[in-house]
C-alpha positions in Angstrom: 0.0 0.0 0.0 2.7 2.4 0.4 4.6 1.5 -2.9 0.7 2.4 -4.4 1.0 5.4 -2.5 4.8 6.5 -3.9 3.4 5.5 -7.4 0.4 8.1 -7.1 2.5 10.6 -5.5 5.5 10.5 -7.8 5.3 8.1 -10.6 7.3 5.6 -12.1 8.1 2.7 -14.5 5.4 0.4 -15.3 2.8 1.1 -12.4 -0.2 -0.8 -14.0 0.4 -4.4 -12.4 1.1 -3.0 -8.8 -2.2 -0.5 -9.1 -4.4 -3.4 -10.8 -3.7 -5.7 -7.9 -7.0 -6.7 -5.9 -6.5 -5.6 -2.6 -10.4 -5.9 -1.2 -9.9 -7.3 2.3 -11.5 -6.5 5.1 -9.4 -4.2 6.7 -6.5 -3.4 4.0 -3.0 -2.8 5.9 -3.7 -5.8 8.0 -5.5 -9.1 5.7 -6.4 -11.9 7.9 -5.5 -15.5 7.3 -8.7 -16.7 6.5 -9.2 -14.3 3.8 -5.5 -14.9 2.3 -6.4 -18.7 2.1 -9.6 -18.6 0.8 -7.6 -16.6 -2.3 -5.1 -18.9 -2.6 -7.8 -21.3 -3.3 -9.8 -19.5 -6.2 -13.1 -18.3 -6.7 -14.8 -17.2 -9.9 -14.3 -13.7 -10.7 -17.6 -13.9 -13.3 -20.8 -16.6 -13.7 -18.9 -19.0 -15.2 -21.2 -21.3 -17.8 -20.7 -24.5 -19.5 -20.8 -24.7 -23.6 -24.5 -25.8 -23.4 -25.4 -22.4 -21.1 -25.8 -24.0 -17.9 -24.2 -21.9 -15.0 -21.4 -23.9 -13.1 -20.2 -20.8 -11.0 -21.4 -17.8 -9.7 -19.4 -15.3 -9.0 -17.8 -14.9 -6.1 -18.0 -18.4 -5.3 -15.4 -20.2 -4.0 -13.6 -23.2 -6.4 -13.9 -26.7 -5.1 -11.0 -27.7 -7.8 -8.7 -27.2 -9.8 -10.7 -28.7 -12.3 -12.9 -25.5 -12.3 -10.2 -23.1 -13.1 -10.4 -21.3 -16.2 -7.9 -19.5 -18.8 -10.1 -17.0 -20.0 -9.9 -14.7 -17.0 -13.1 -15.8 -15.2 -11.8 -17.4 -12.1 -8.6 -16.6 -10.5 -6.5 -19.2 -7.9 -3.2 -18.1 -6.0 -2.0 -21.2 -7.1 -4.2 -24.2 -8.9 -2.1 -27.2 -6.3 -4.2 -25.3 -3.8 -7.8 -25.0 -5.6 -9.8 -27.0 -3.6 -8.4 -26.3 -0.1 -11.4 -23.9 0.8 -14.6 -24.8 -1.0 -17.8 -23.2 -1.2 -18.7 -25.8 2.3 -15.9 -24.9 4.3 -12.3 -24.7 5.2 -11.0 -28.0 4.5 -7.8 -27.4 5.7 -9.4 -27.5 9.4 -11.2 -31.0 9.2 -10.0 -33.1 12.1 -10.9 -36.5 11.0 -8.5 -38.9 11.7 -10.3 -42.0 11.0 -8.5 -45.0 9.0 -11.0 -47.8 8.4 -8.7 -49.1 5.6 -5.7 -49.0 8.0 -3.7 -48.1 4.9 -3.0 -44.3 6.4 -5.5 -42.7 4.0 -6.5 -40.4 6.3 -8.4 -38.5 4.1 -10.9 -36.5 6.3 -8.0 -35.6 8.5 -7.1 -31.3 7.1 -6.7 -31.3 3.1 -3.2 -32.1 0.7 -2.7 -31.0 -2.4 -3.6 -31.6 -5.3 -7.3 -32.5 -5.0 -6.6 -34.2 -1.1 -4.6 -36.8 -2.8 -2.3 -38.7 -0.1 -0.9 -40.7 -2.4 0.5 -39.4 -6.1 0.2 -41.6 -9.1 -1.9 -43.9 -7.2 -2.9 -45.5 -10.2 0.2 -47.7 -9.8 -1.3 -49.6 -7.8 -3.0 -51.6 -9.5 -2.4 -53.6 -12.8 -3.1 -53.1 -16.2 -6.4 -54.6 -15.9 -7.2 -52.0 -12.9 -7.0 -54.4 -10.1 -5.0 -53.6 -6.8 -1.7 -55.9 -7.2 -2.4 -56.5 -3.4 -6.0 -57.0 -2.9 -5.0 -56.3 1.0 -4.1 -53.2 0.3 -6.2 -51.4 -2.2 -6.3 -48.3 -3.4 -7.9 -47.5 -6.4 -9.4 -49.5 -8.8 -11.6 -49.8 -11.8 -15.2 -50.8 -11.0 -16.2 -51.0 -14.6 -17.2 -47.0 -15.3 -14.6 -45.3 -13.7 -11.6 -45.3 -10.9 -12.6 -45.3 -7.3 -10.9 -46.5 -4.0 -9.4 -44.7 -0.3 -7.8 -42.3 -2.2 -8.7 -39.1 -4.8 -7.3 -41.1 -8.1 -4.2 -39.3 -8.9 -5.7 -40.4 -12.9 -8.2 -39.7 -15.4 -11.7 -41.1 -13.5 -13.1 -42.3 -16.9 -10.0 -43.8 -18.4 -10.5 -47.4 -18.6 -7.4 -50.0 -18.6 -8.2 -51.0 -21.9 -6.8 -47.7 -23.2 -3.9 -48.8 -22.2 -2.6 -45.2 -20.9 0.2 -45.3 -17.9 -0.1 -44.3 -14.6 2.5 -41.3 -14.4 0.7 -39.1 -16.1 3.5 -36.4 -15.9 5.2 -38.1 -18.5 4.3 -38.0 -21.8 4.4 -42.0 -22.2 3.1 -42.2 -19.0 5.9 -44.6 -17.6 8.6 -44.4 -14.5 11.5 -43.9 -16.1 15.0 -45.5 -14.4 17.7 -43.3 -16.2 17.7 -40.6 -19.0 20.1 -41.2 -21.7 21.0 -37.3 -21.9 19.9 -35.8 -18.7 22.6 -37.4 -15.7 26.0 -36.9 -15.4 26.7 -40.2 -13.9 24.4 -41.9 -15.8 22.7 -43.7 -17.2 21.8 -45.7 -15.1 21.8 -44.7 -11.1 24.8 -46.3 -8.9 25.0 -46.1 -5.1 28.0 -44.4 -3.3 29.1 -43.8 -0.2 29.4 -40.3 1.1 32.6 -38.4 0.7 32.6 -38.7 4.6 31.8 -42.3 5.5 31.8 -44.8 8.3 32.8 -47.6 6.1 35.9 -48.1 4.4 34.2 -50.0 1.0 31.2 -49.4 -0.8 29.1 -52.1 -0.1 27.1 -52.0 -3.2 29.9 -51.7 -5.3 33.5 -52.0 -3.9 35.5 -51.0 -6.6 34.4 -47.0 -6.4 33.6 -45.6 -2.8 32.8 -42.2 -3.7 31.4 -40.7 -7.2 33.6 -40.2 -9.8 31.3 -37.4 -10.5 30.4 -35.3 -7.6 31.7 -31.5 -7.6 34.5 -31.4 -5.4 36.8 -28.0 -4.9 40.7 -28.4 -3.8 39.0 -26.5 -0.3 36.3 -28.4 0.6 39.0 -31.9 -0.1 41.4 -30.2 2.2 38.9 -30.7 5.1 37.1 -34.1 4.5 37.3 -36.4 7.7 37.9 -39.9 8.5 36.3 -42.0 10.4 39.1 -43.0 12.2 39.2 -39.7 13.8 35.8 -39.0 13.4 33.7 -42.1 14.2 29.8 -41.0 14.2 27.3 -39.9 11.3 25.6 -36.8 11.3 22.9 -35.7 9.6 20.8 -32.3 10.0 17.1 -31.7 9.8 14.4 -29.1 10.5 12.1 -29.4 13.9 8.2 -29.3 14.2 8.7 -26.2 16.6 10.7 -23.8 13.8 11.0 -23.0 10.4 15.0 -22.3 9.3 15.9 -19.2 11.0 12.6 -17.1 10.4 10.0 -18.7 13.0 13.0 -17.7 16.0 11.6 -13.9 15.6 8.2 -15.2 17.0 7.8 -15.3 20.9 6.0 -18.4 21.2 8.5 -20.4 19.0 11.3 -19.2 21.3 9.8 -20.6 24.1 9.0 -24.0 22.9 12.7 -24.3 21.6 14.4 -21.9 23.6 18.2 -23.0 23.1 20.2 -24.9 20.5 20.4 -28.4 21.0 21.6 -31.9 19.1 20.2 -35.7 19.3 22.6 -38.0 20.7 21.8 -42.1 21.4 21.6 -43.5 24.7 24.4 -45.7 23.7 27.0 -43.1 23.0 25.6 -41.0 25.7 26.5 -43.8 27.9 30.0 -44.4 26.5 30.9 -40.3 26.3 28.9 -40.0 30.1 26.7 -37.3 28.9 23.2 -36.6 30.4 20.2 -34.7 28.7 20.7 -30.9 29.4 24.8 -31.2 29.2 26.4 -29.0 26.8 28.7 -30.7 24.3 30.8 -30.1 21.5 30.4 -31.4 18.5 33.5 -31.1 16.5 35.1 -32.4 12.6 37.9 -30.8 10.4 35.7 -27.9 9.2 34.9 -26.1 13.0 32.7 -27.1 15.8 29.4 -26.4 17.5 28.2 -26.3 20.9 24.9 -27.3 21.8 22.4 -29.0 24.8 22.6 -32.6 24.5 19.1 -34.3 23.9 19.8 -38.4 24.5 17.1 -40.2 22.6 16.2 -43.8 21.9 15.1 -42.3 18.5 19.0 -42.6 17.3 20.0 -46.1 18.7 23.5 -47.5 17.5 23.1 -49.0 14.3 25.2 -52.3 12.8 26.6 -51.0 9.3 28.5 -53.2 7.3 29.3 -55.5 10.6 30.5 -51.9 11.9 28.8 -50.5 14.8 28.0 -46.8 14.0 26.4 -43.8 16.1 24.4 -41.0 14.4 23.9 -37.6 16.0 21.0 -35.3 14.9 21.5 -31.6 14.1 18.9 -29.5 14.0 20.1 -26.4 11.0 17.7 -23.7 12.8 20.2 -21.8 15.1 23.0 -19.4 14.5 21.6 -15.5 15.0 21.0 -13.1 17.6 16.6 -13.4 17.7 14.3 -14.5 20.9 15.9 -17.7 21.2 19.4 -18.0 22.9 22.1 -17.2 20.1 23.9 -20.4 19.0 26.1 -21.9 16.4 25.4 -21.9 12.6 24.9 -25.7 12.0 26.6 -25.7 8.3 29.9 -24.4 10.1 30.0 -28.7 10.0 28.4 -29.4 6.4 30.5 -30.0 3.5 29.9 -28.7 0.3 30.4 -32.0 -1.9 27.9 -31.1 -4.6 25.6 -34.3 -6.3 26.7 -34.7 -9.8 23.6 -34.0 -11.2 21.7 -31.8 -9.1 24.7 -29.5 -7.1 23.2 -30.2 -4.0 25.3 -30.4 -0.8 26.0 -33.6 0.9 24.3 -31.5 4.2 22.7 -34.9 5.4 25.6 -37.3 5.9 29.0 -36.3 7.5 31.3 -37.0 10.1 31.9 -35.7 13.2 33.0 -36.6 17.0 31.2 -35.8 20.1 32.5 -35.0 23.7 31.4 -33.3 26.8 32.0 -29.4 26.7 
C-alpha cells in the first residue's frame, strides 16, 4: 500500500500491475488469514457457464477444484495445487478426522493435501493393467467397470479405462517411470550407489571398486577438510524441527519458548560411553569447525550395525546461529560440506562426520 501510495504521488516505471492488484480485504493494511487462504484457493471472478449455457459458477463463489479453473480470466486461484483447499462448504484445511477404516494411512478427512486431497501421487500404480490392486489387501484405487474409485482421490483420469492402455504417471508424456535418461545425468545412465565423501565404512558395499562418485563436484577446499572415520567415528545428519521453520519462525515469541536454546540428538548408547546426560552442553567437533549445543539423548537414534561396523548417528537440527528471541547459537553448516551431487549440485548437508564429547 505504500509503494501504491509512492506511485500516485511520484510516478514511475510500469505502475499498471502493482495499481491493478486486488486488494479488497476487510481491513486493507492488515488481511487476515482466512481471507488470504480462501484466495489462494480461487473463486470465480464472473458466472462461469458450460458450452450448453448452464451456470457452473457464480461469481464470487469459491472453487472446489482445480478442475474448475479457467484461462479465460473468469476465475482466479493463487496457485491451482491449492484449488480445492477452501470450498464453497468450508475450510478444508481445518477437518479433524482422523479416522482410517482401511488401516492403509488414508487419512483422508484428516485437514486437506494437495492436489485434490490426494495422499498418495500416481496412485494409479497400484494396480495392474487390468485395474486391479496388485495387493488386494491393500487397495487403493481401482476400476469398477465405469470409472476409478478407492481410499484415495485417483491421482488419474476417473473415466480412463485400462483398456486404453494409458500409464499411470501421467507427468510423463508416455506415462511410464523412467529408471535413467540417456542425456539428462551426469553419472548416468543408469543410477549407482555411493558412499558419502565422509563415511563410516571403508568400502562401498554395493559396489566396492568406487567408494565415492567419480562425479560429484568437489573444490581443492572443501577436499582439504574431509574427515575420516578414524578420527571422526559418528554420522551426522541435519534436519528441521516441528517447533521452527529455518531461522525465520525464532523472531516469534512463542516459537522461542518451545525451543528456547540450541540443541543436538545424541543415542543413549553413545551418551553412555561419552557420560553425557540430557541438558549437558557438548561439543560437537570435525575438520571444518565445531558447535556447541544442549545434548538431547534419545532412543530415536540407537546404534546401528553398518556393514558388521557399529556406527552412532547424531541429529543436528540447521535452525540456530543469530541473535533473535531464542538463545544465540552456532550456525549448524559451520560442519556441512559442500560436496555437490553430480547432477543436481546439491550439498552432501545430510551425511557427514563428526566426533562428540562433553564441553
Amino acid at each position: 500500500m505504500r509503494l501504491r501510495e509512492l506511485y500516485r504521488e511520484e510516478g514511475g516505471v510500469a505502475p499498471e500491475p502493482l495499481m491493478a492488484m486486488r486488494w479488497d480485504y476487510s481491513n486493507p493494511a492488515d488481511p487476515s488469514p482466512e481471507e488470504v487462504a480462501k484466495e489462494s484457493n480461487g473463486r470465480a471472478l464472473r458466472d462461469v457457464y458450460d458450452a450448453s449455457g448452464k451456470l457452473l459458477l457464480r461469481k464470487g463463489q469459491q472453487l472446489r477444484s482445480f478442475a474448475e479453473l479457467r484461462n479465460d480470466g473468469s476465475t482466479a486461484s493463487g496457485c491451482w495445487i491449492y484449488a480445492g483447499s477452501w470450498t464453497p462448504d468450508s475450510n478444508q484445511m481445518a477437518r479433524r478426522d482422523n479416522g482410517d477404516p482401511s488401516g492403509l494411512g488414508a487419512v483422508s478427512g484428516w485437514a486437506w493435501a494437495w492436489p485434490a486431497n490426494r495422499r498418495i501421487l500416481y496412485n494409479r500404480a497400484s494396480a495392474d493393467e487390468q485395474g486391479k490392486a496388485w495387493d488386494p489387501n491393500r487397495r487403493l484405487i481401482e476400476w469398477d467397470g465405469a470409472r476409478w474409485q478407492g481410499i484415495d482421490v485417483p491421482d488419474y483420469p476417473l473415466a480412463l479405462a485400462p483398456q486404453q492402455q494409458a500409464g499411470p504417471l501421467i507427468m510423463q508424456p508416455d506415462g511410464l517411470g523412467h529408471l535413467f535418461a540417456l542425456d539428462k545425468m551426469a553419472d548416468g545412465p543408469f543410477p549407482e550407489h555411493y558412499e558419502p565423501m565422509e563415511s563410516p565404512l571403508d568400502v562401498n558395499p554395493l559396489h566396492p571398486q568406487q567408494r565415492y562418485s567419480p562425479a560429484a563436484r568437489l573444490f581443492a577446499g572443501d577436499a582439504a577438510q574431509l574427515g575420516e572415520a578414524a578420527d571422526y567415528p559418528c554420522v551426522a545428519t541435519t534436519y528441521s524441527i516441528t517447533e521452527l521453520f529455518r531461522h525465520w519462525t525464532k523472531h516469534a515469541l512463542l516459537n522461542a519458548i518451545a525451543k528456547p536454546e540450541q540443541f543436538v540428538e545424541i543415542g543413549i548408547e553413545l551418551a553412555a560411553e561419552k557420560g553425557i546426560w540430557s541438558g549437558d552442553s557438548v561439543r560437537v567437533t570435525l575438520r571444518r569447525g565445531y558447535i556447541k549445543a544442549k545434548a538431547v539423548v534419545t532412543r530415536r537414534l540407537p546404534r546401528l550395525m553398518v556393514d558388521g561396523k557399529p556406527i552412532d548417528t547424531v541429529g543436528i537440527p540447521c535452525l540456530w546461529g543469530f541473535e533473535v528471541a531464542t538463545h544465540k547459537g552456532f550456525l549448524t553448516n559451520t560442519l556441512t560440506p559442500s560436496v555437490g551431487d553430480a547432477n543436481s549440485q546439491t550439498p552432501e548437508y545430510k551425511g557427514f562426520l563428526v566426533k562428540v564429547k562433553k564441553a
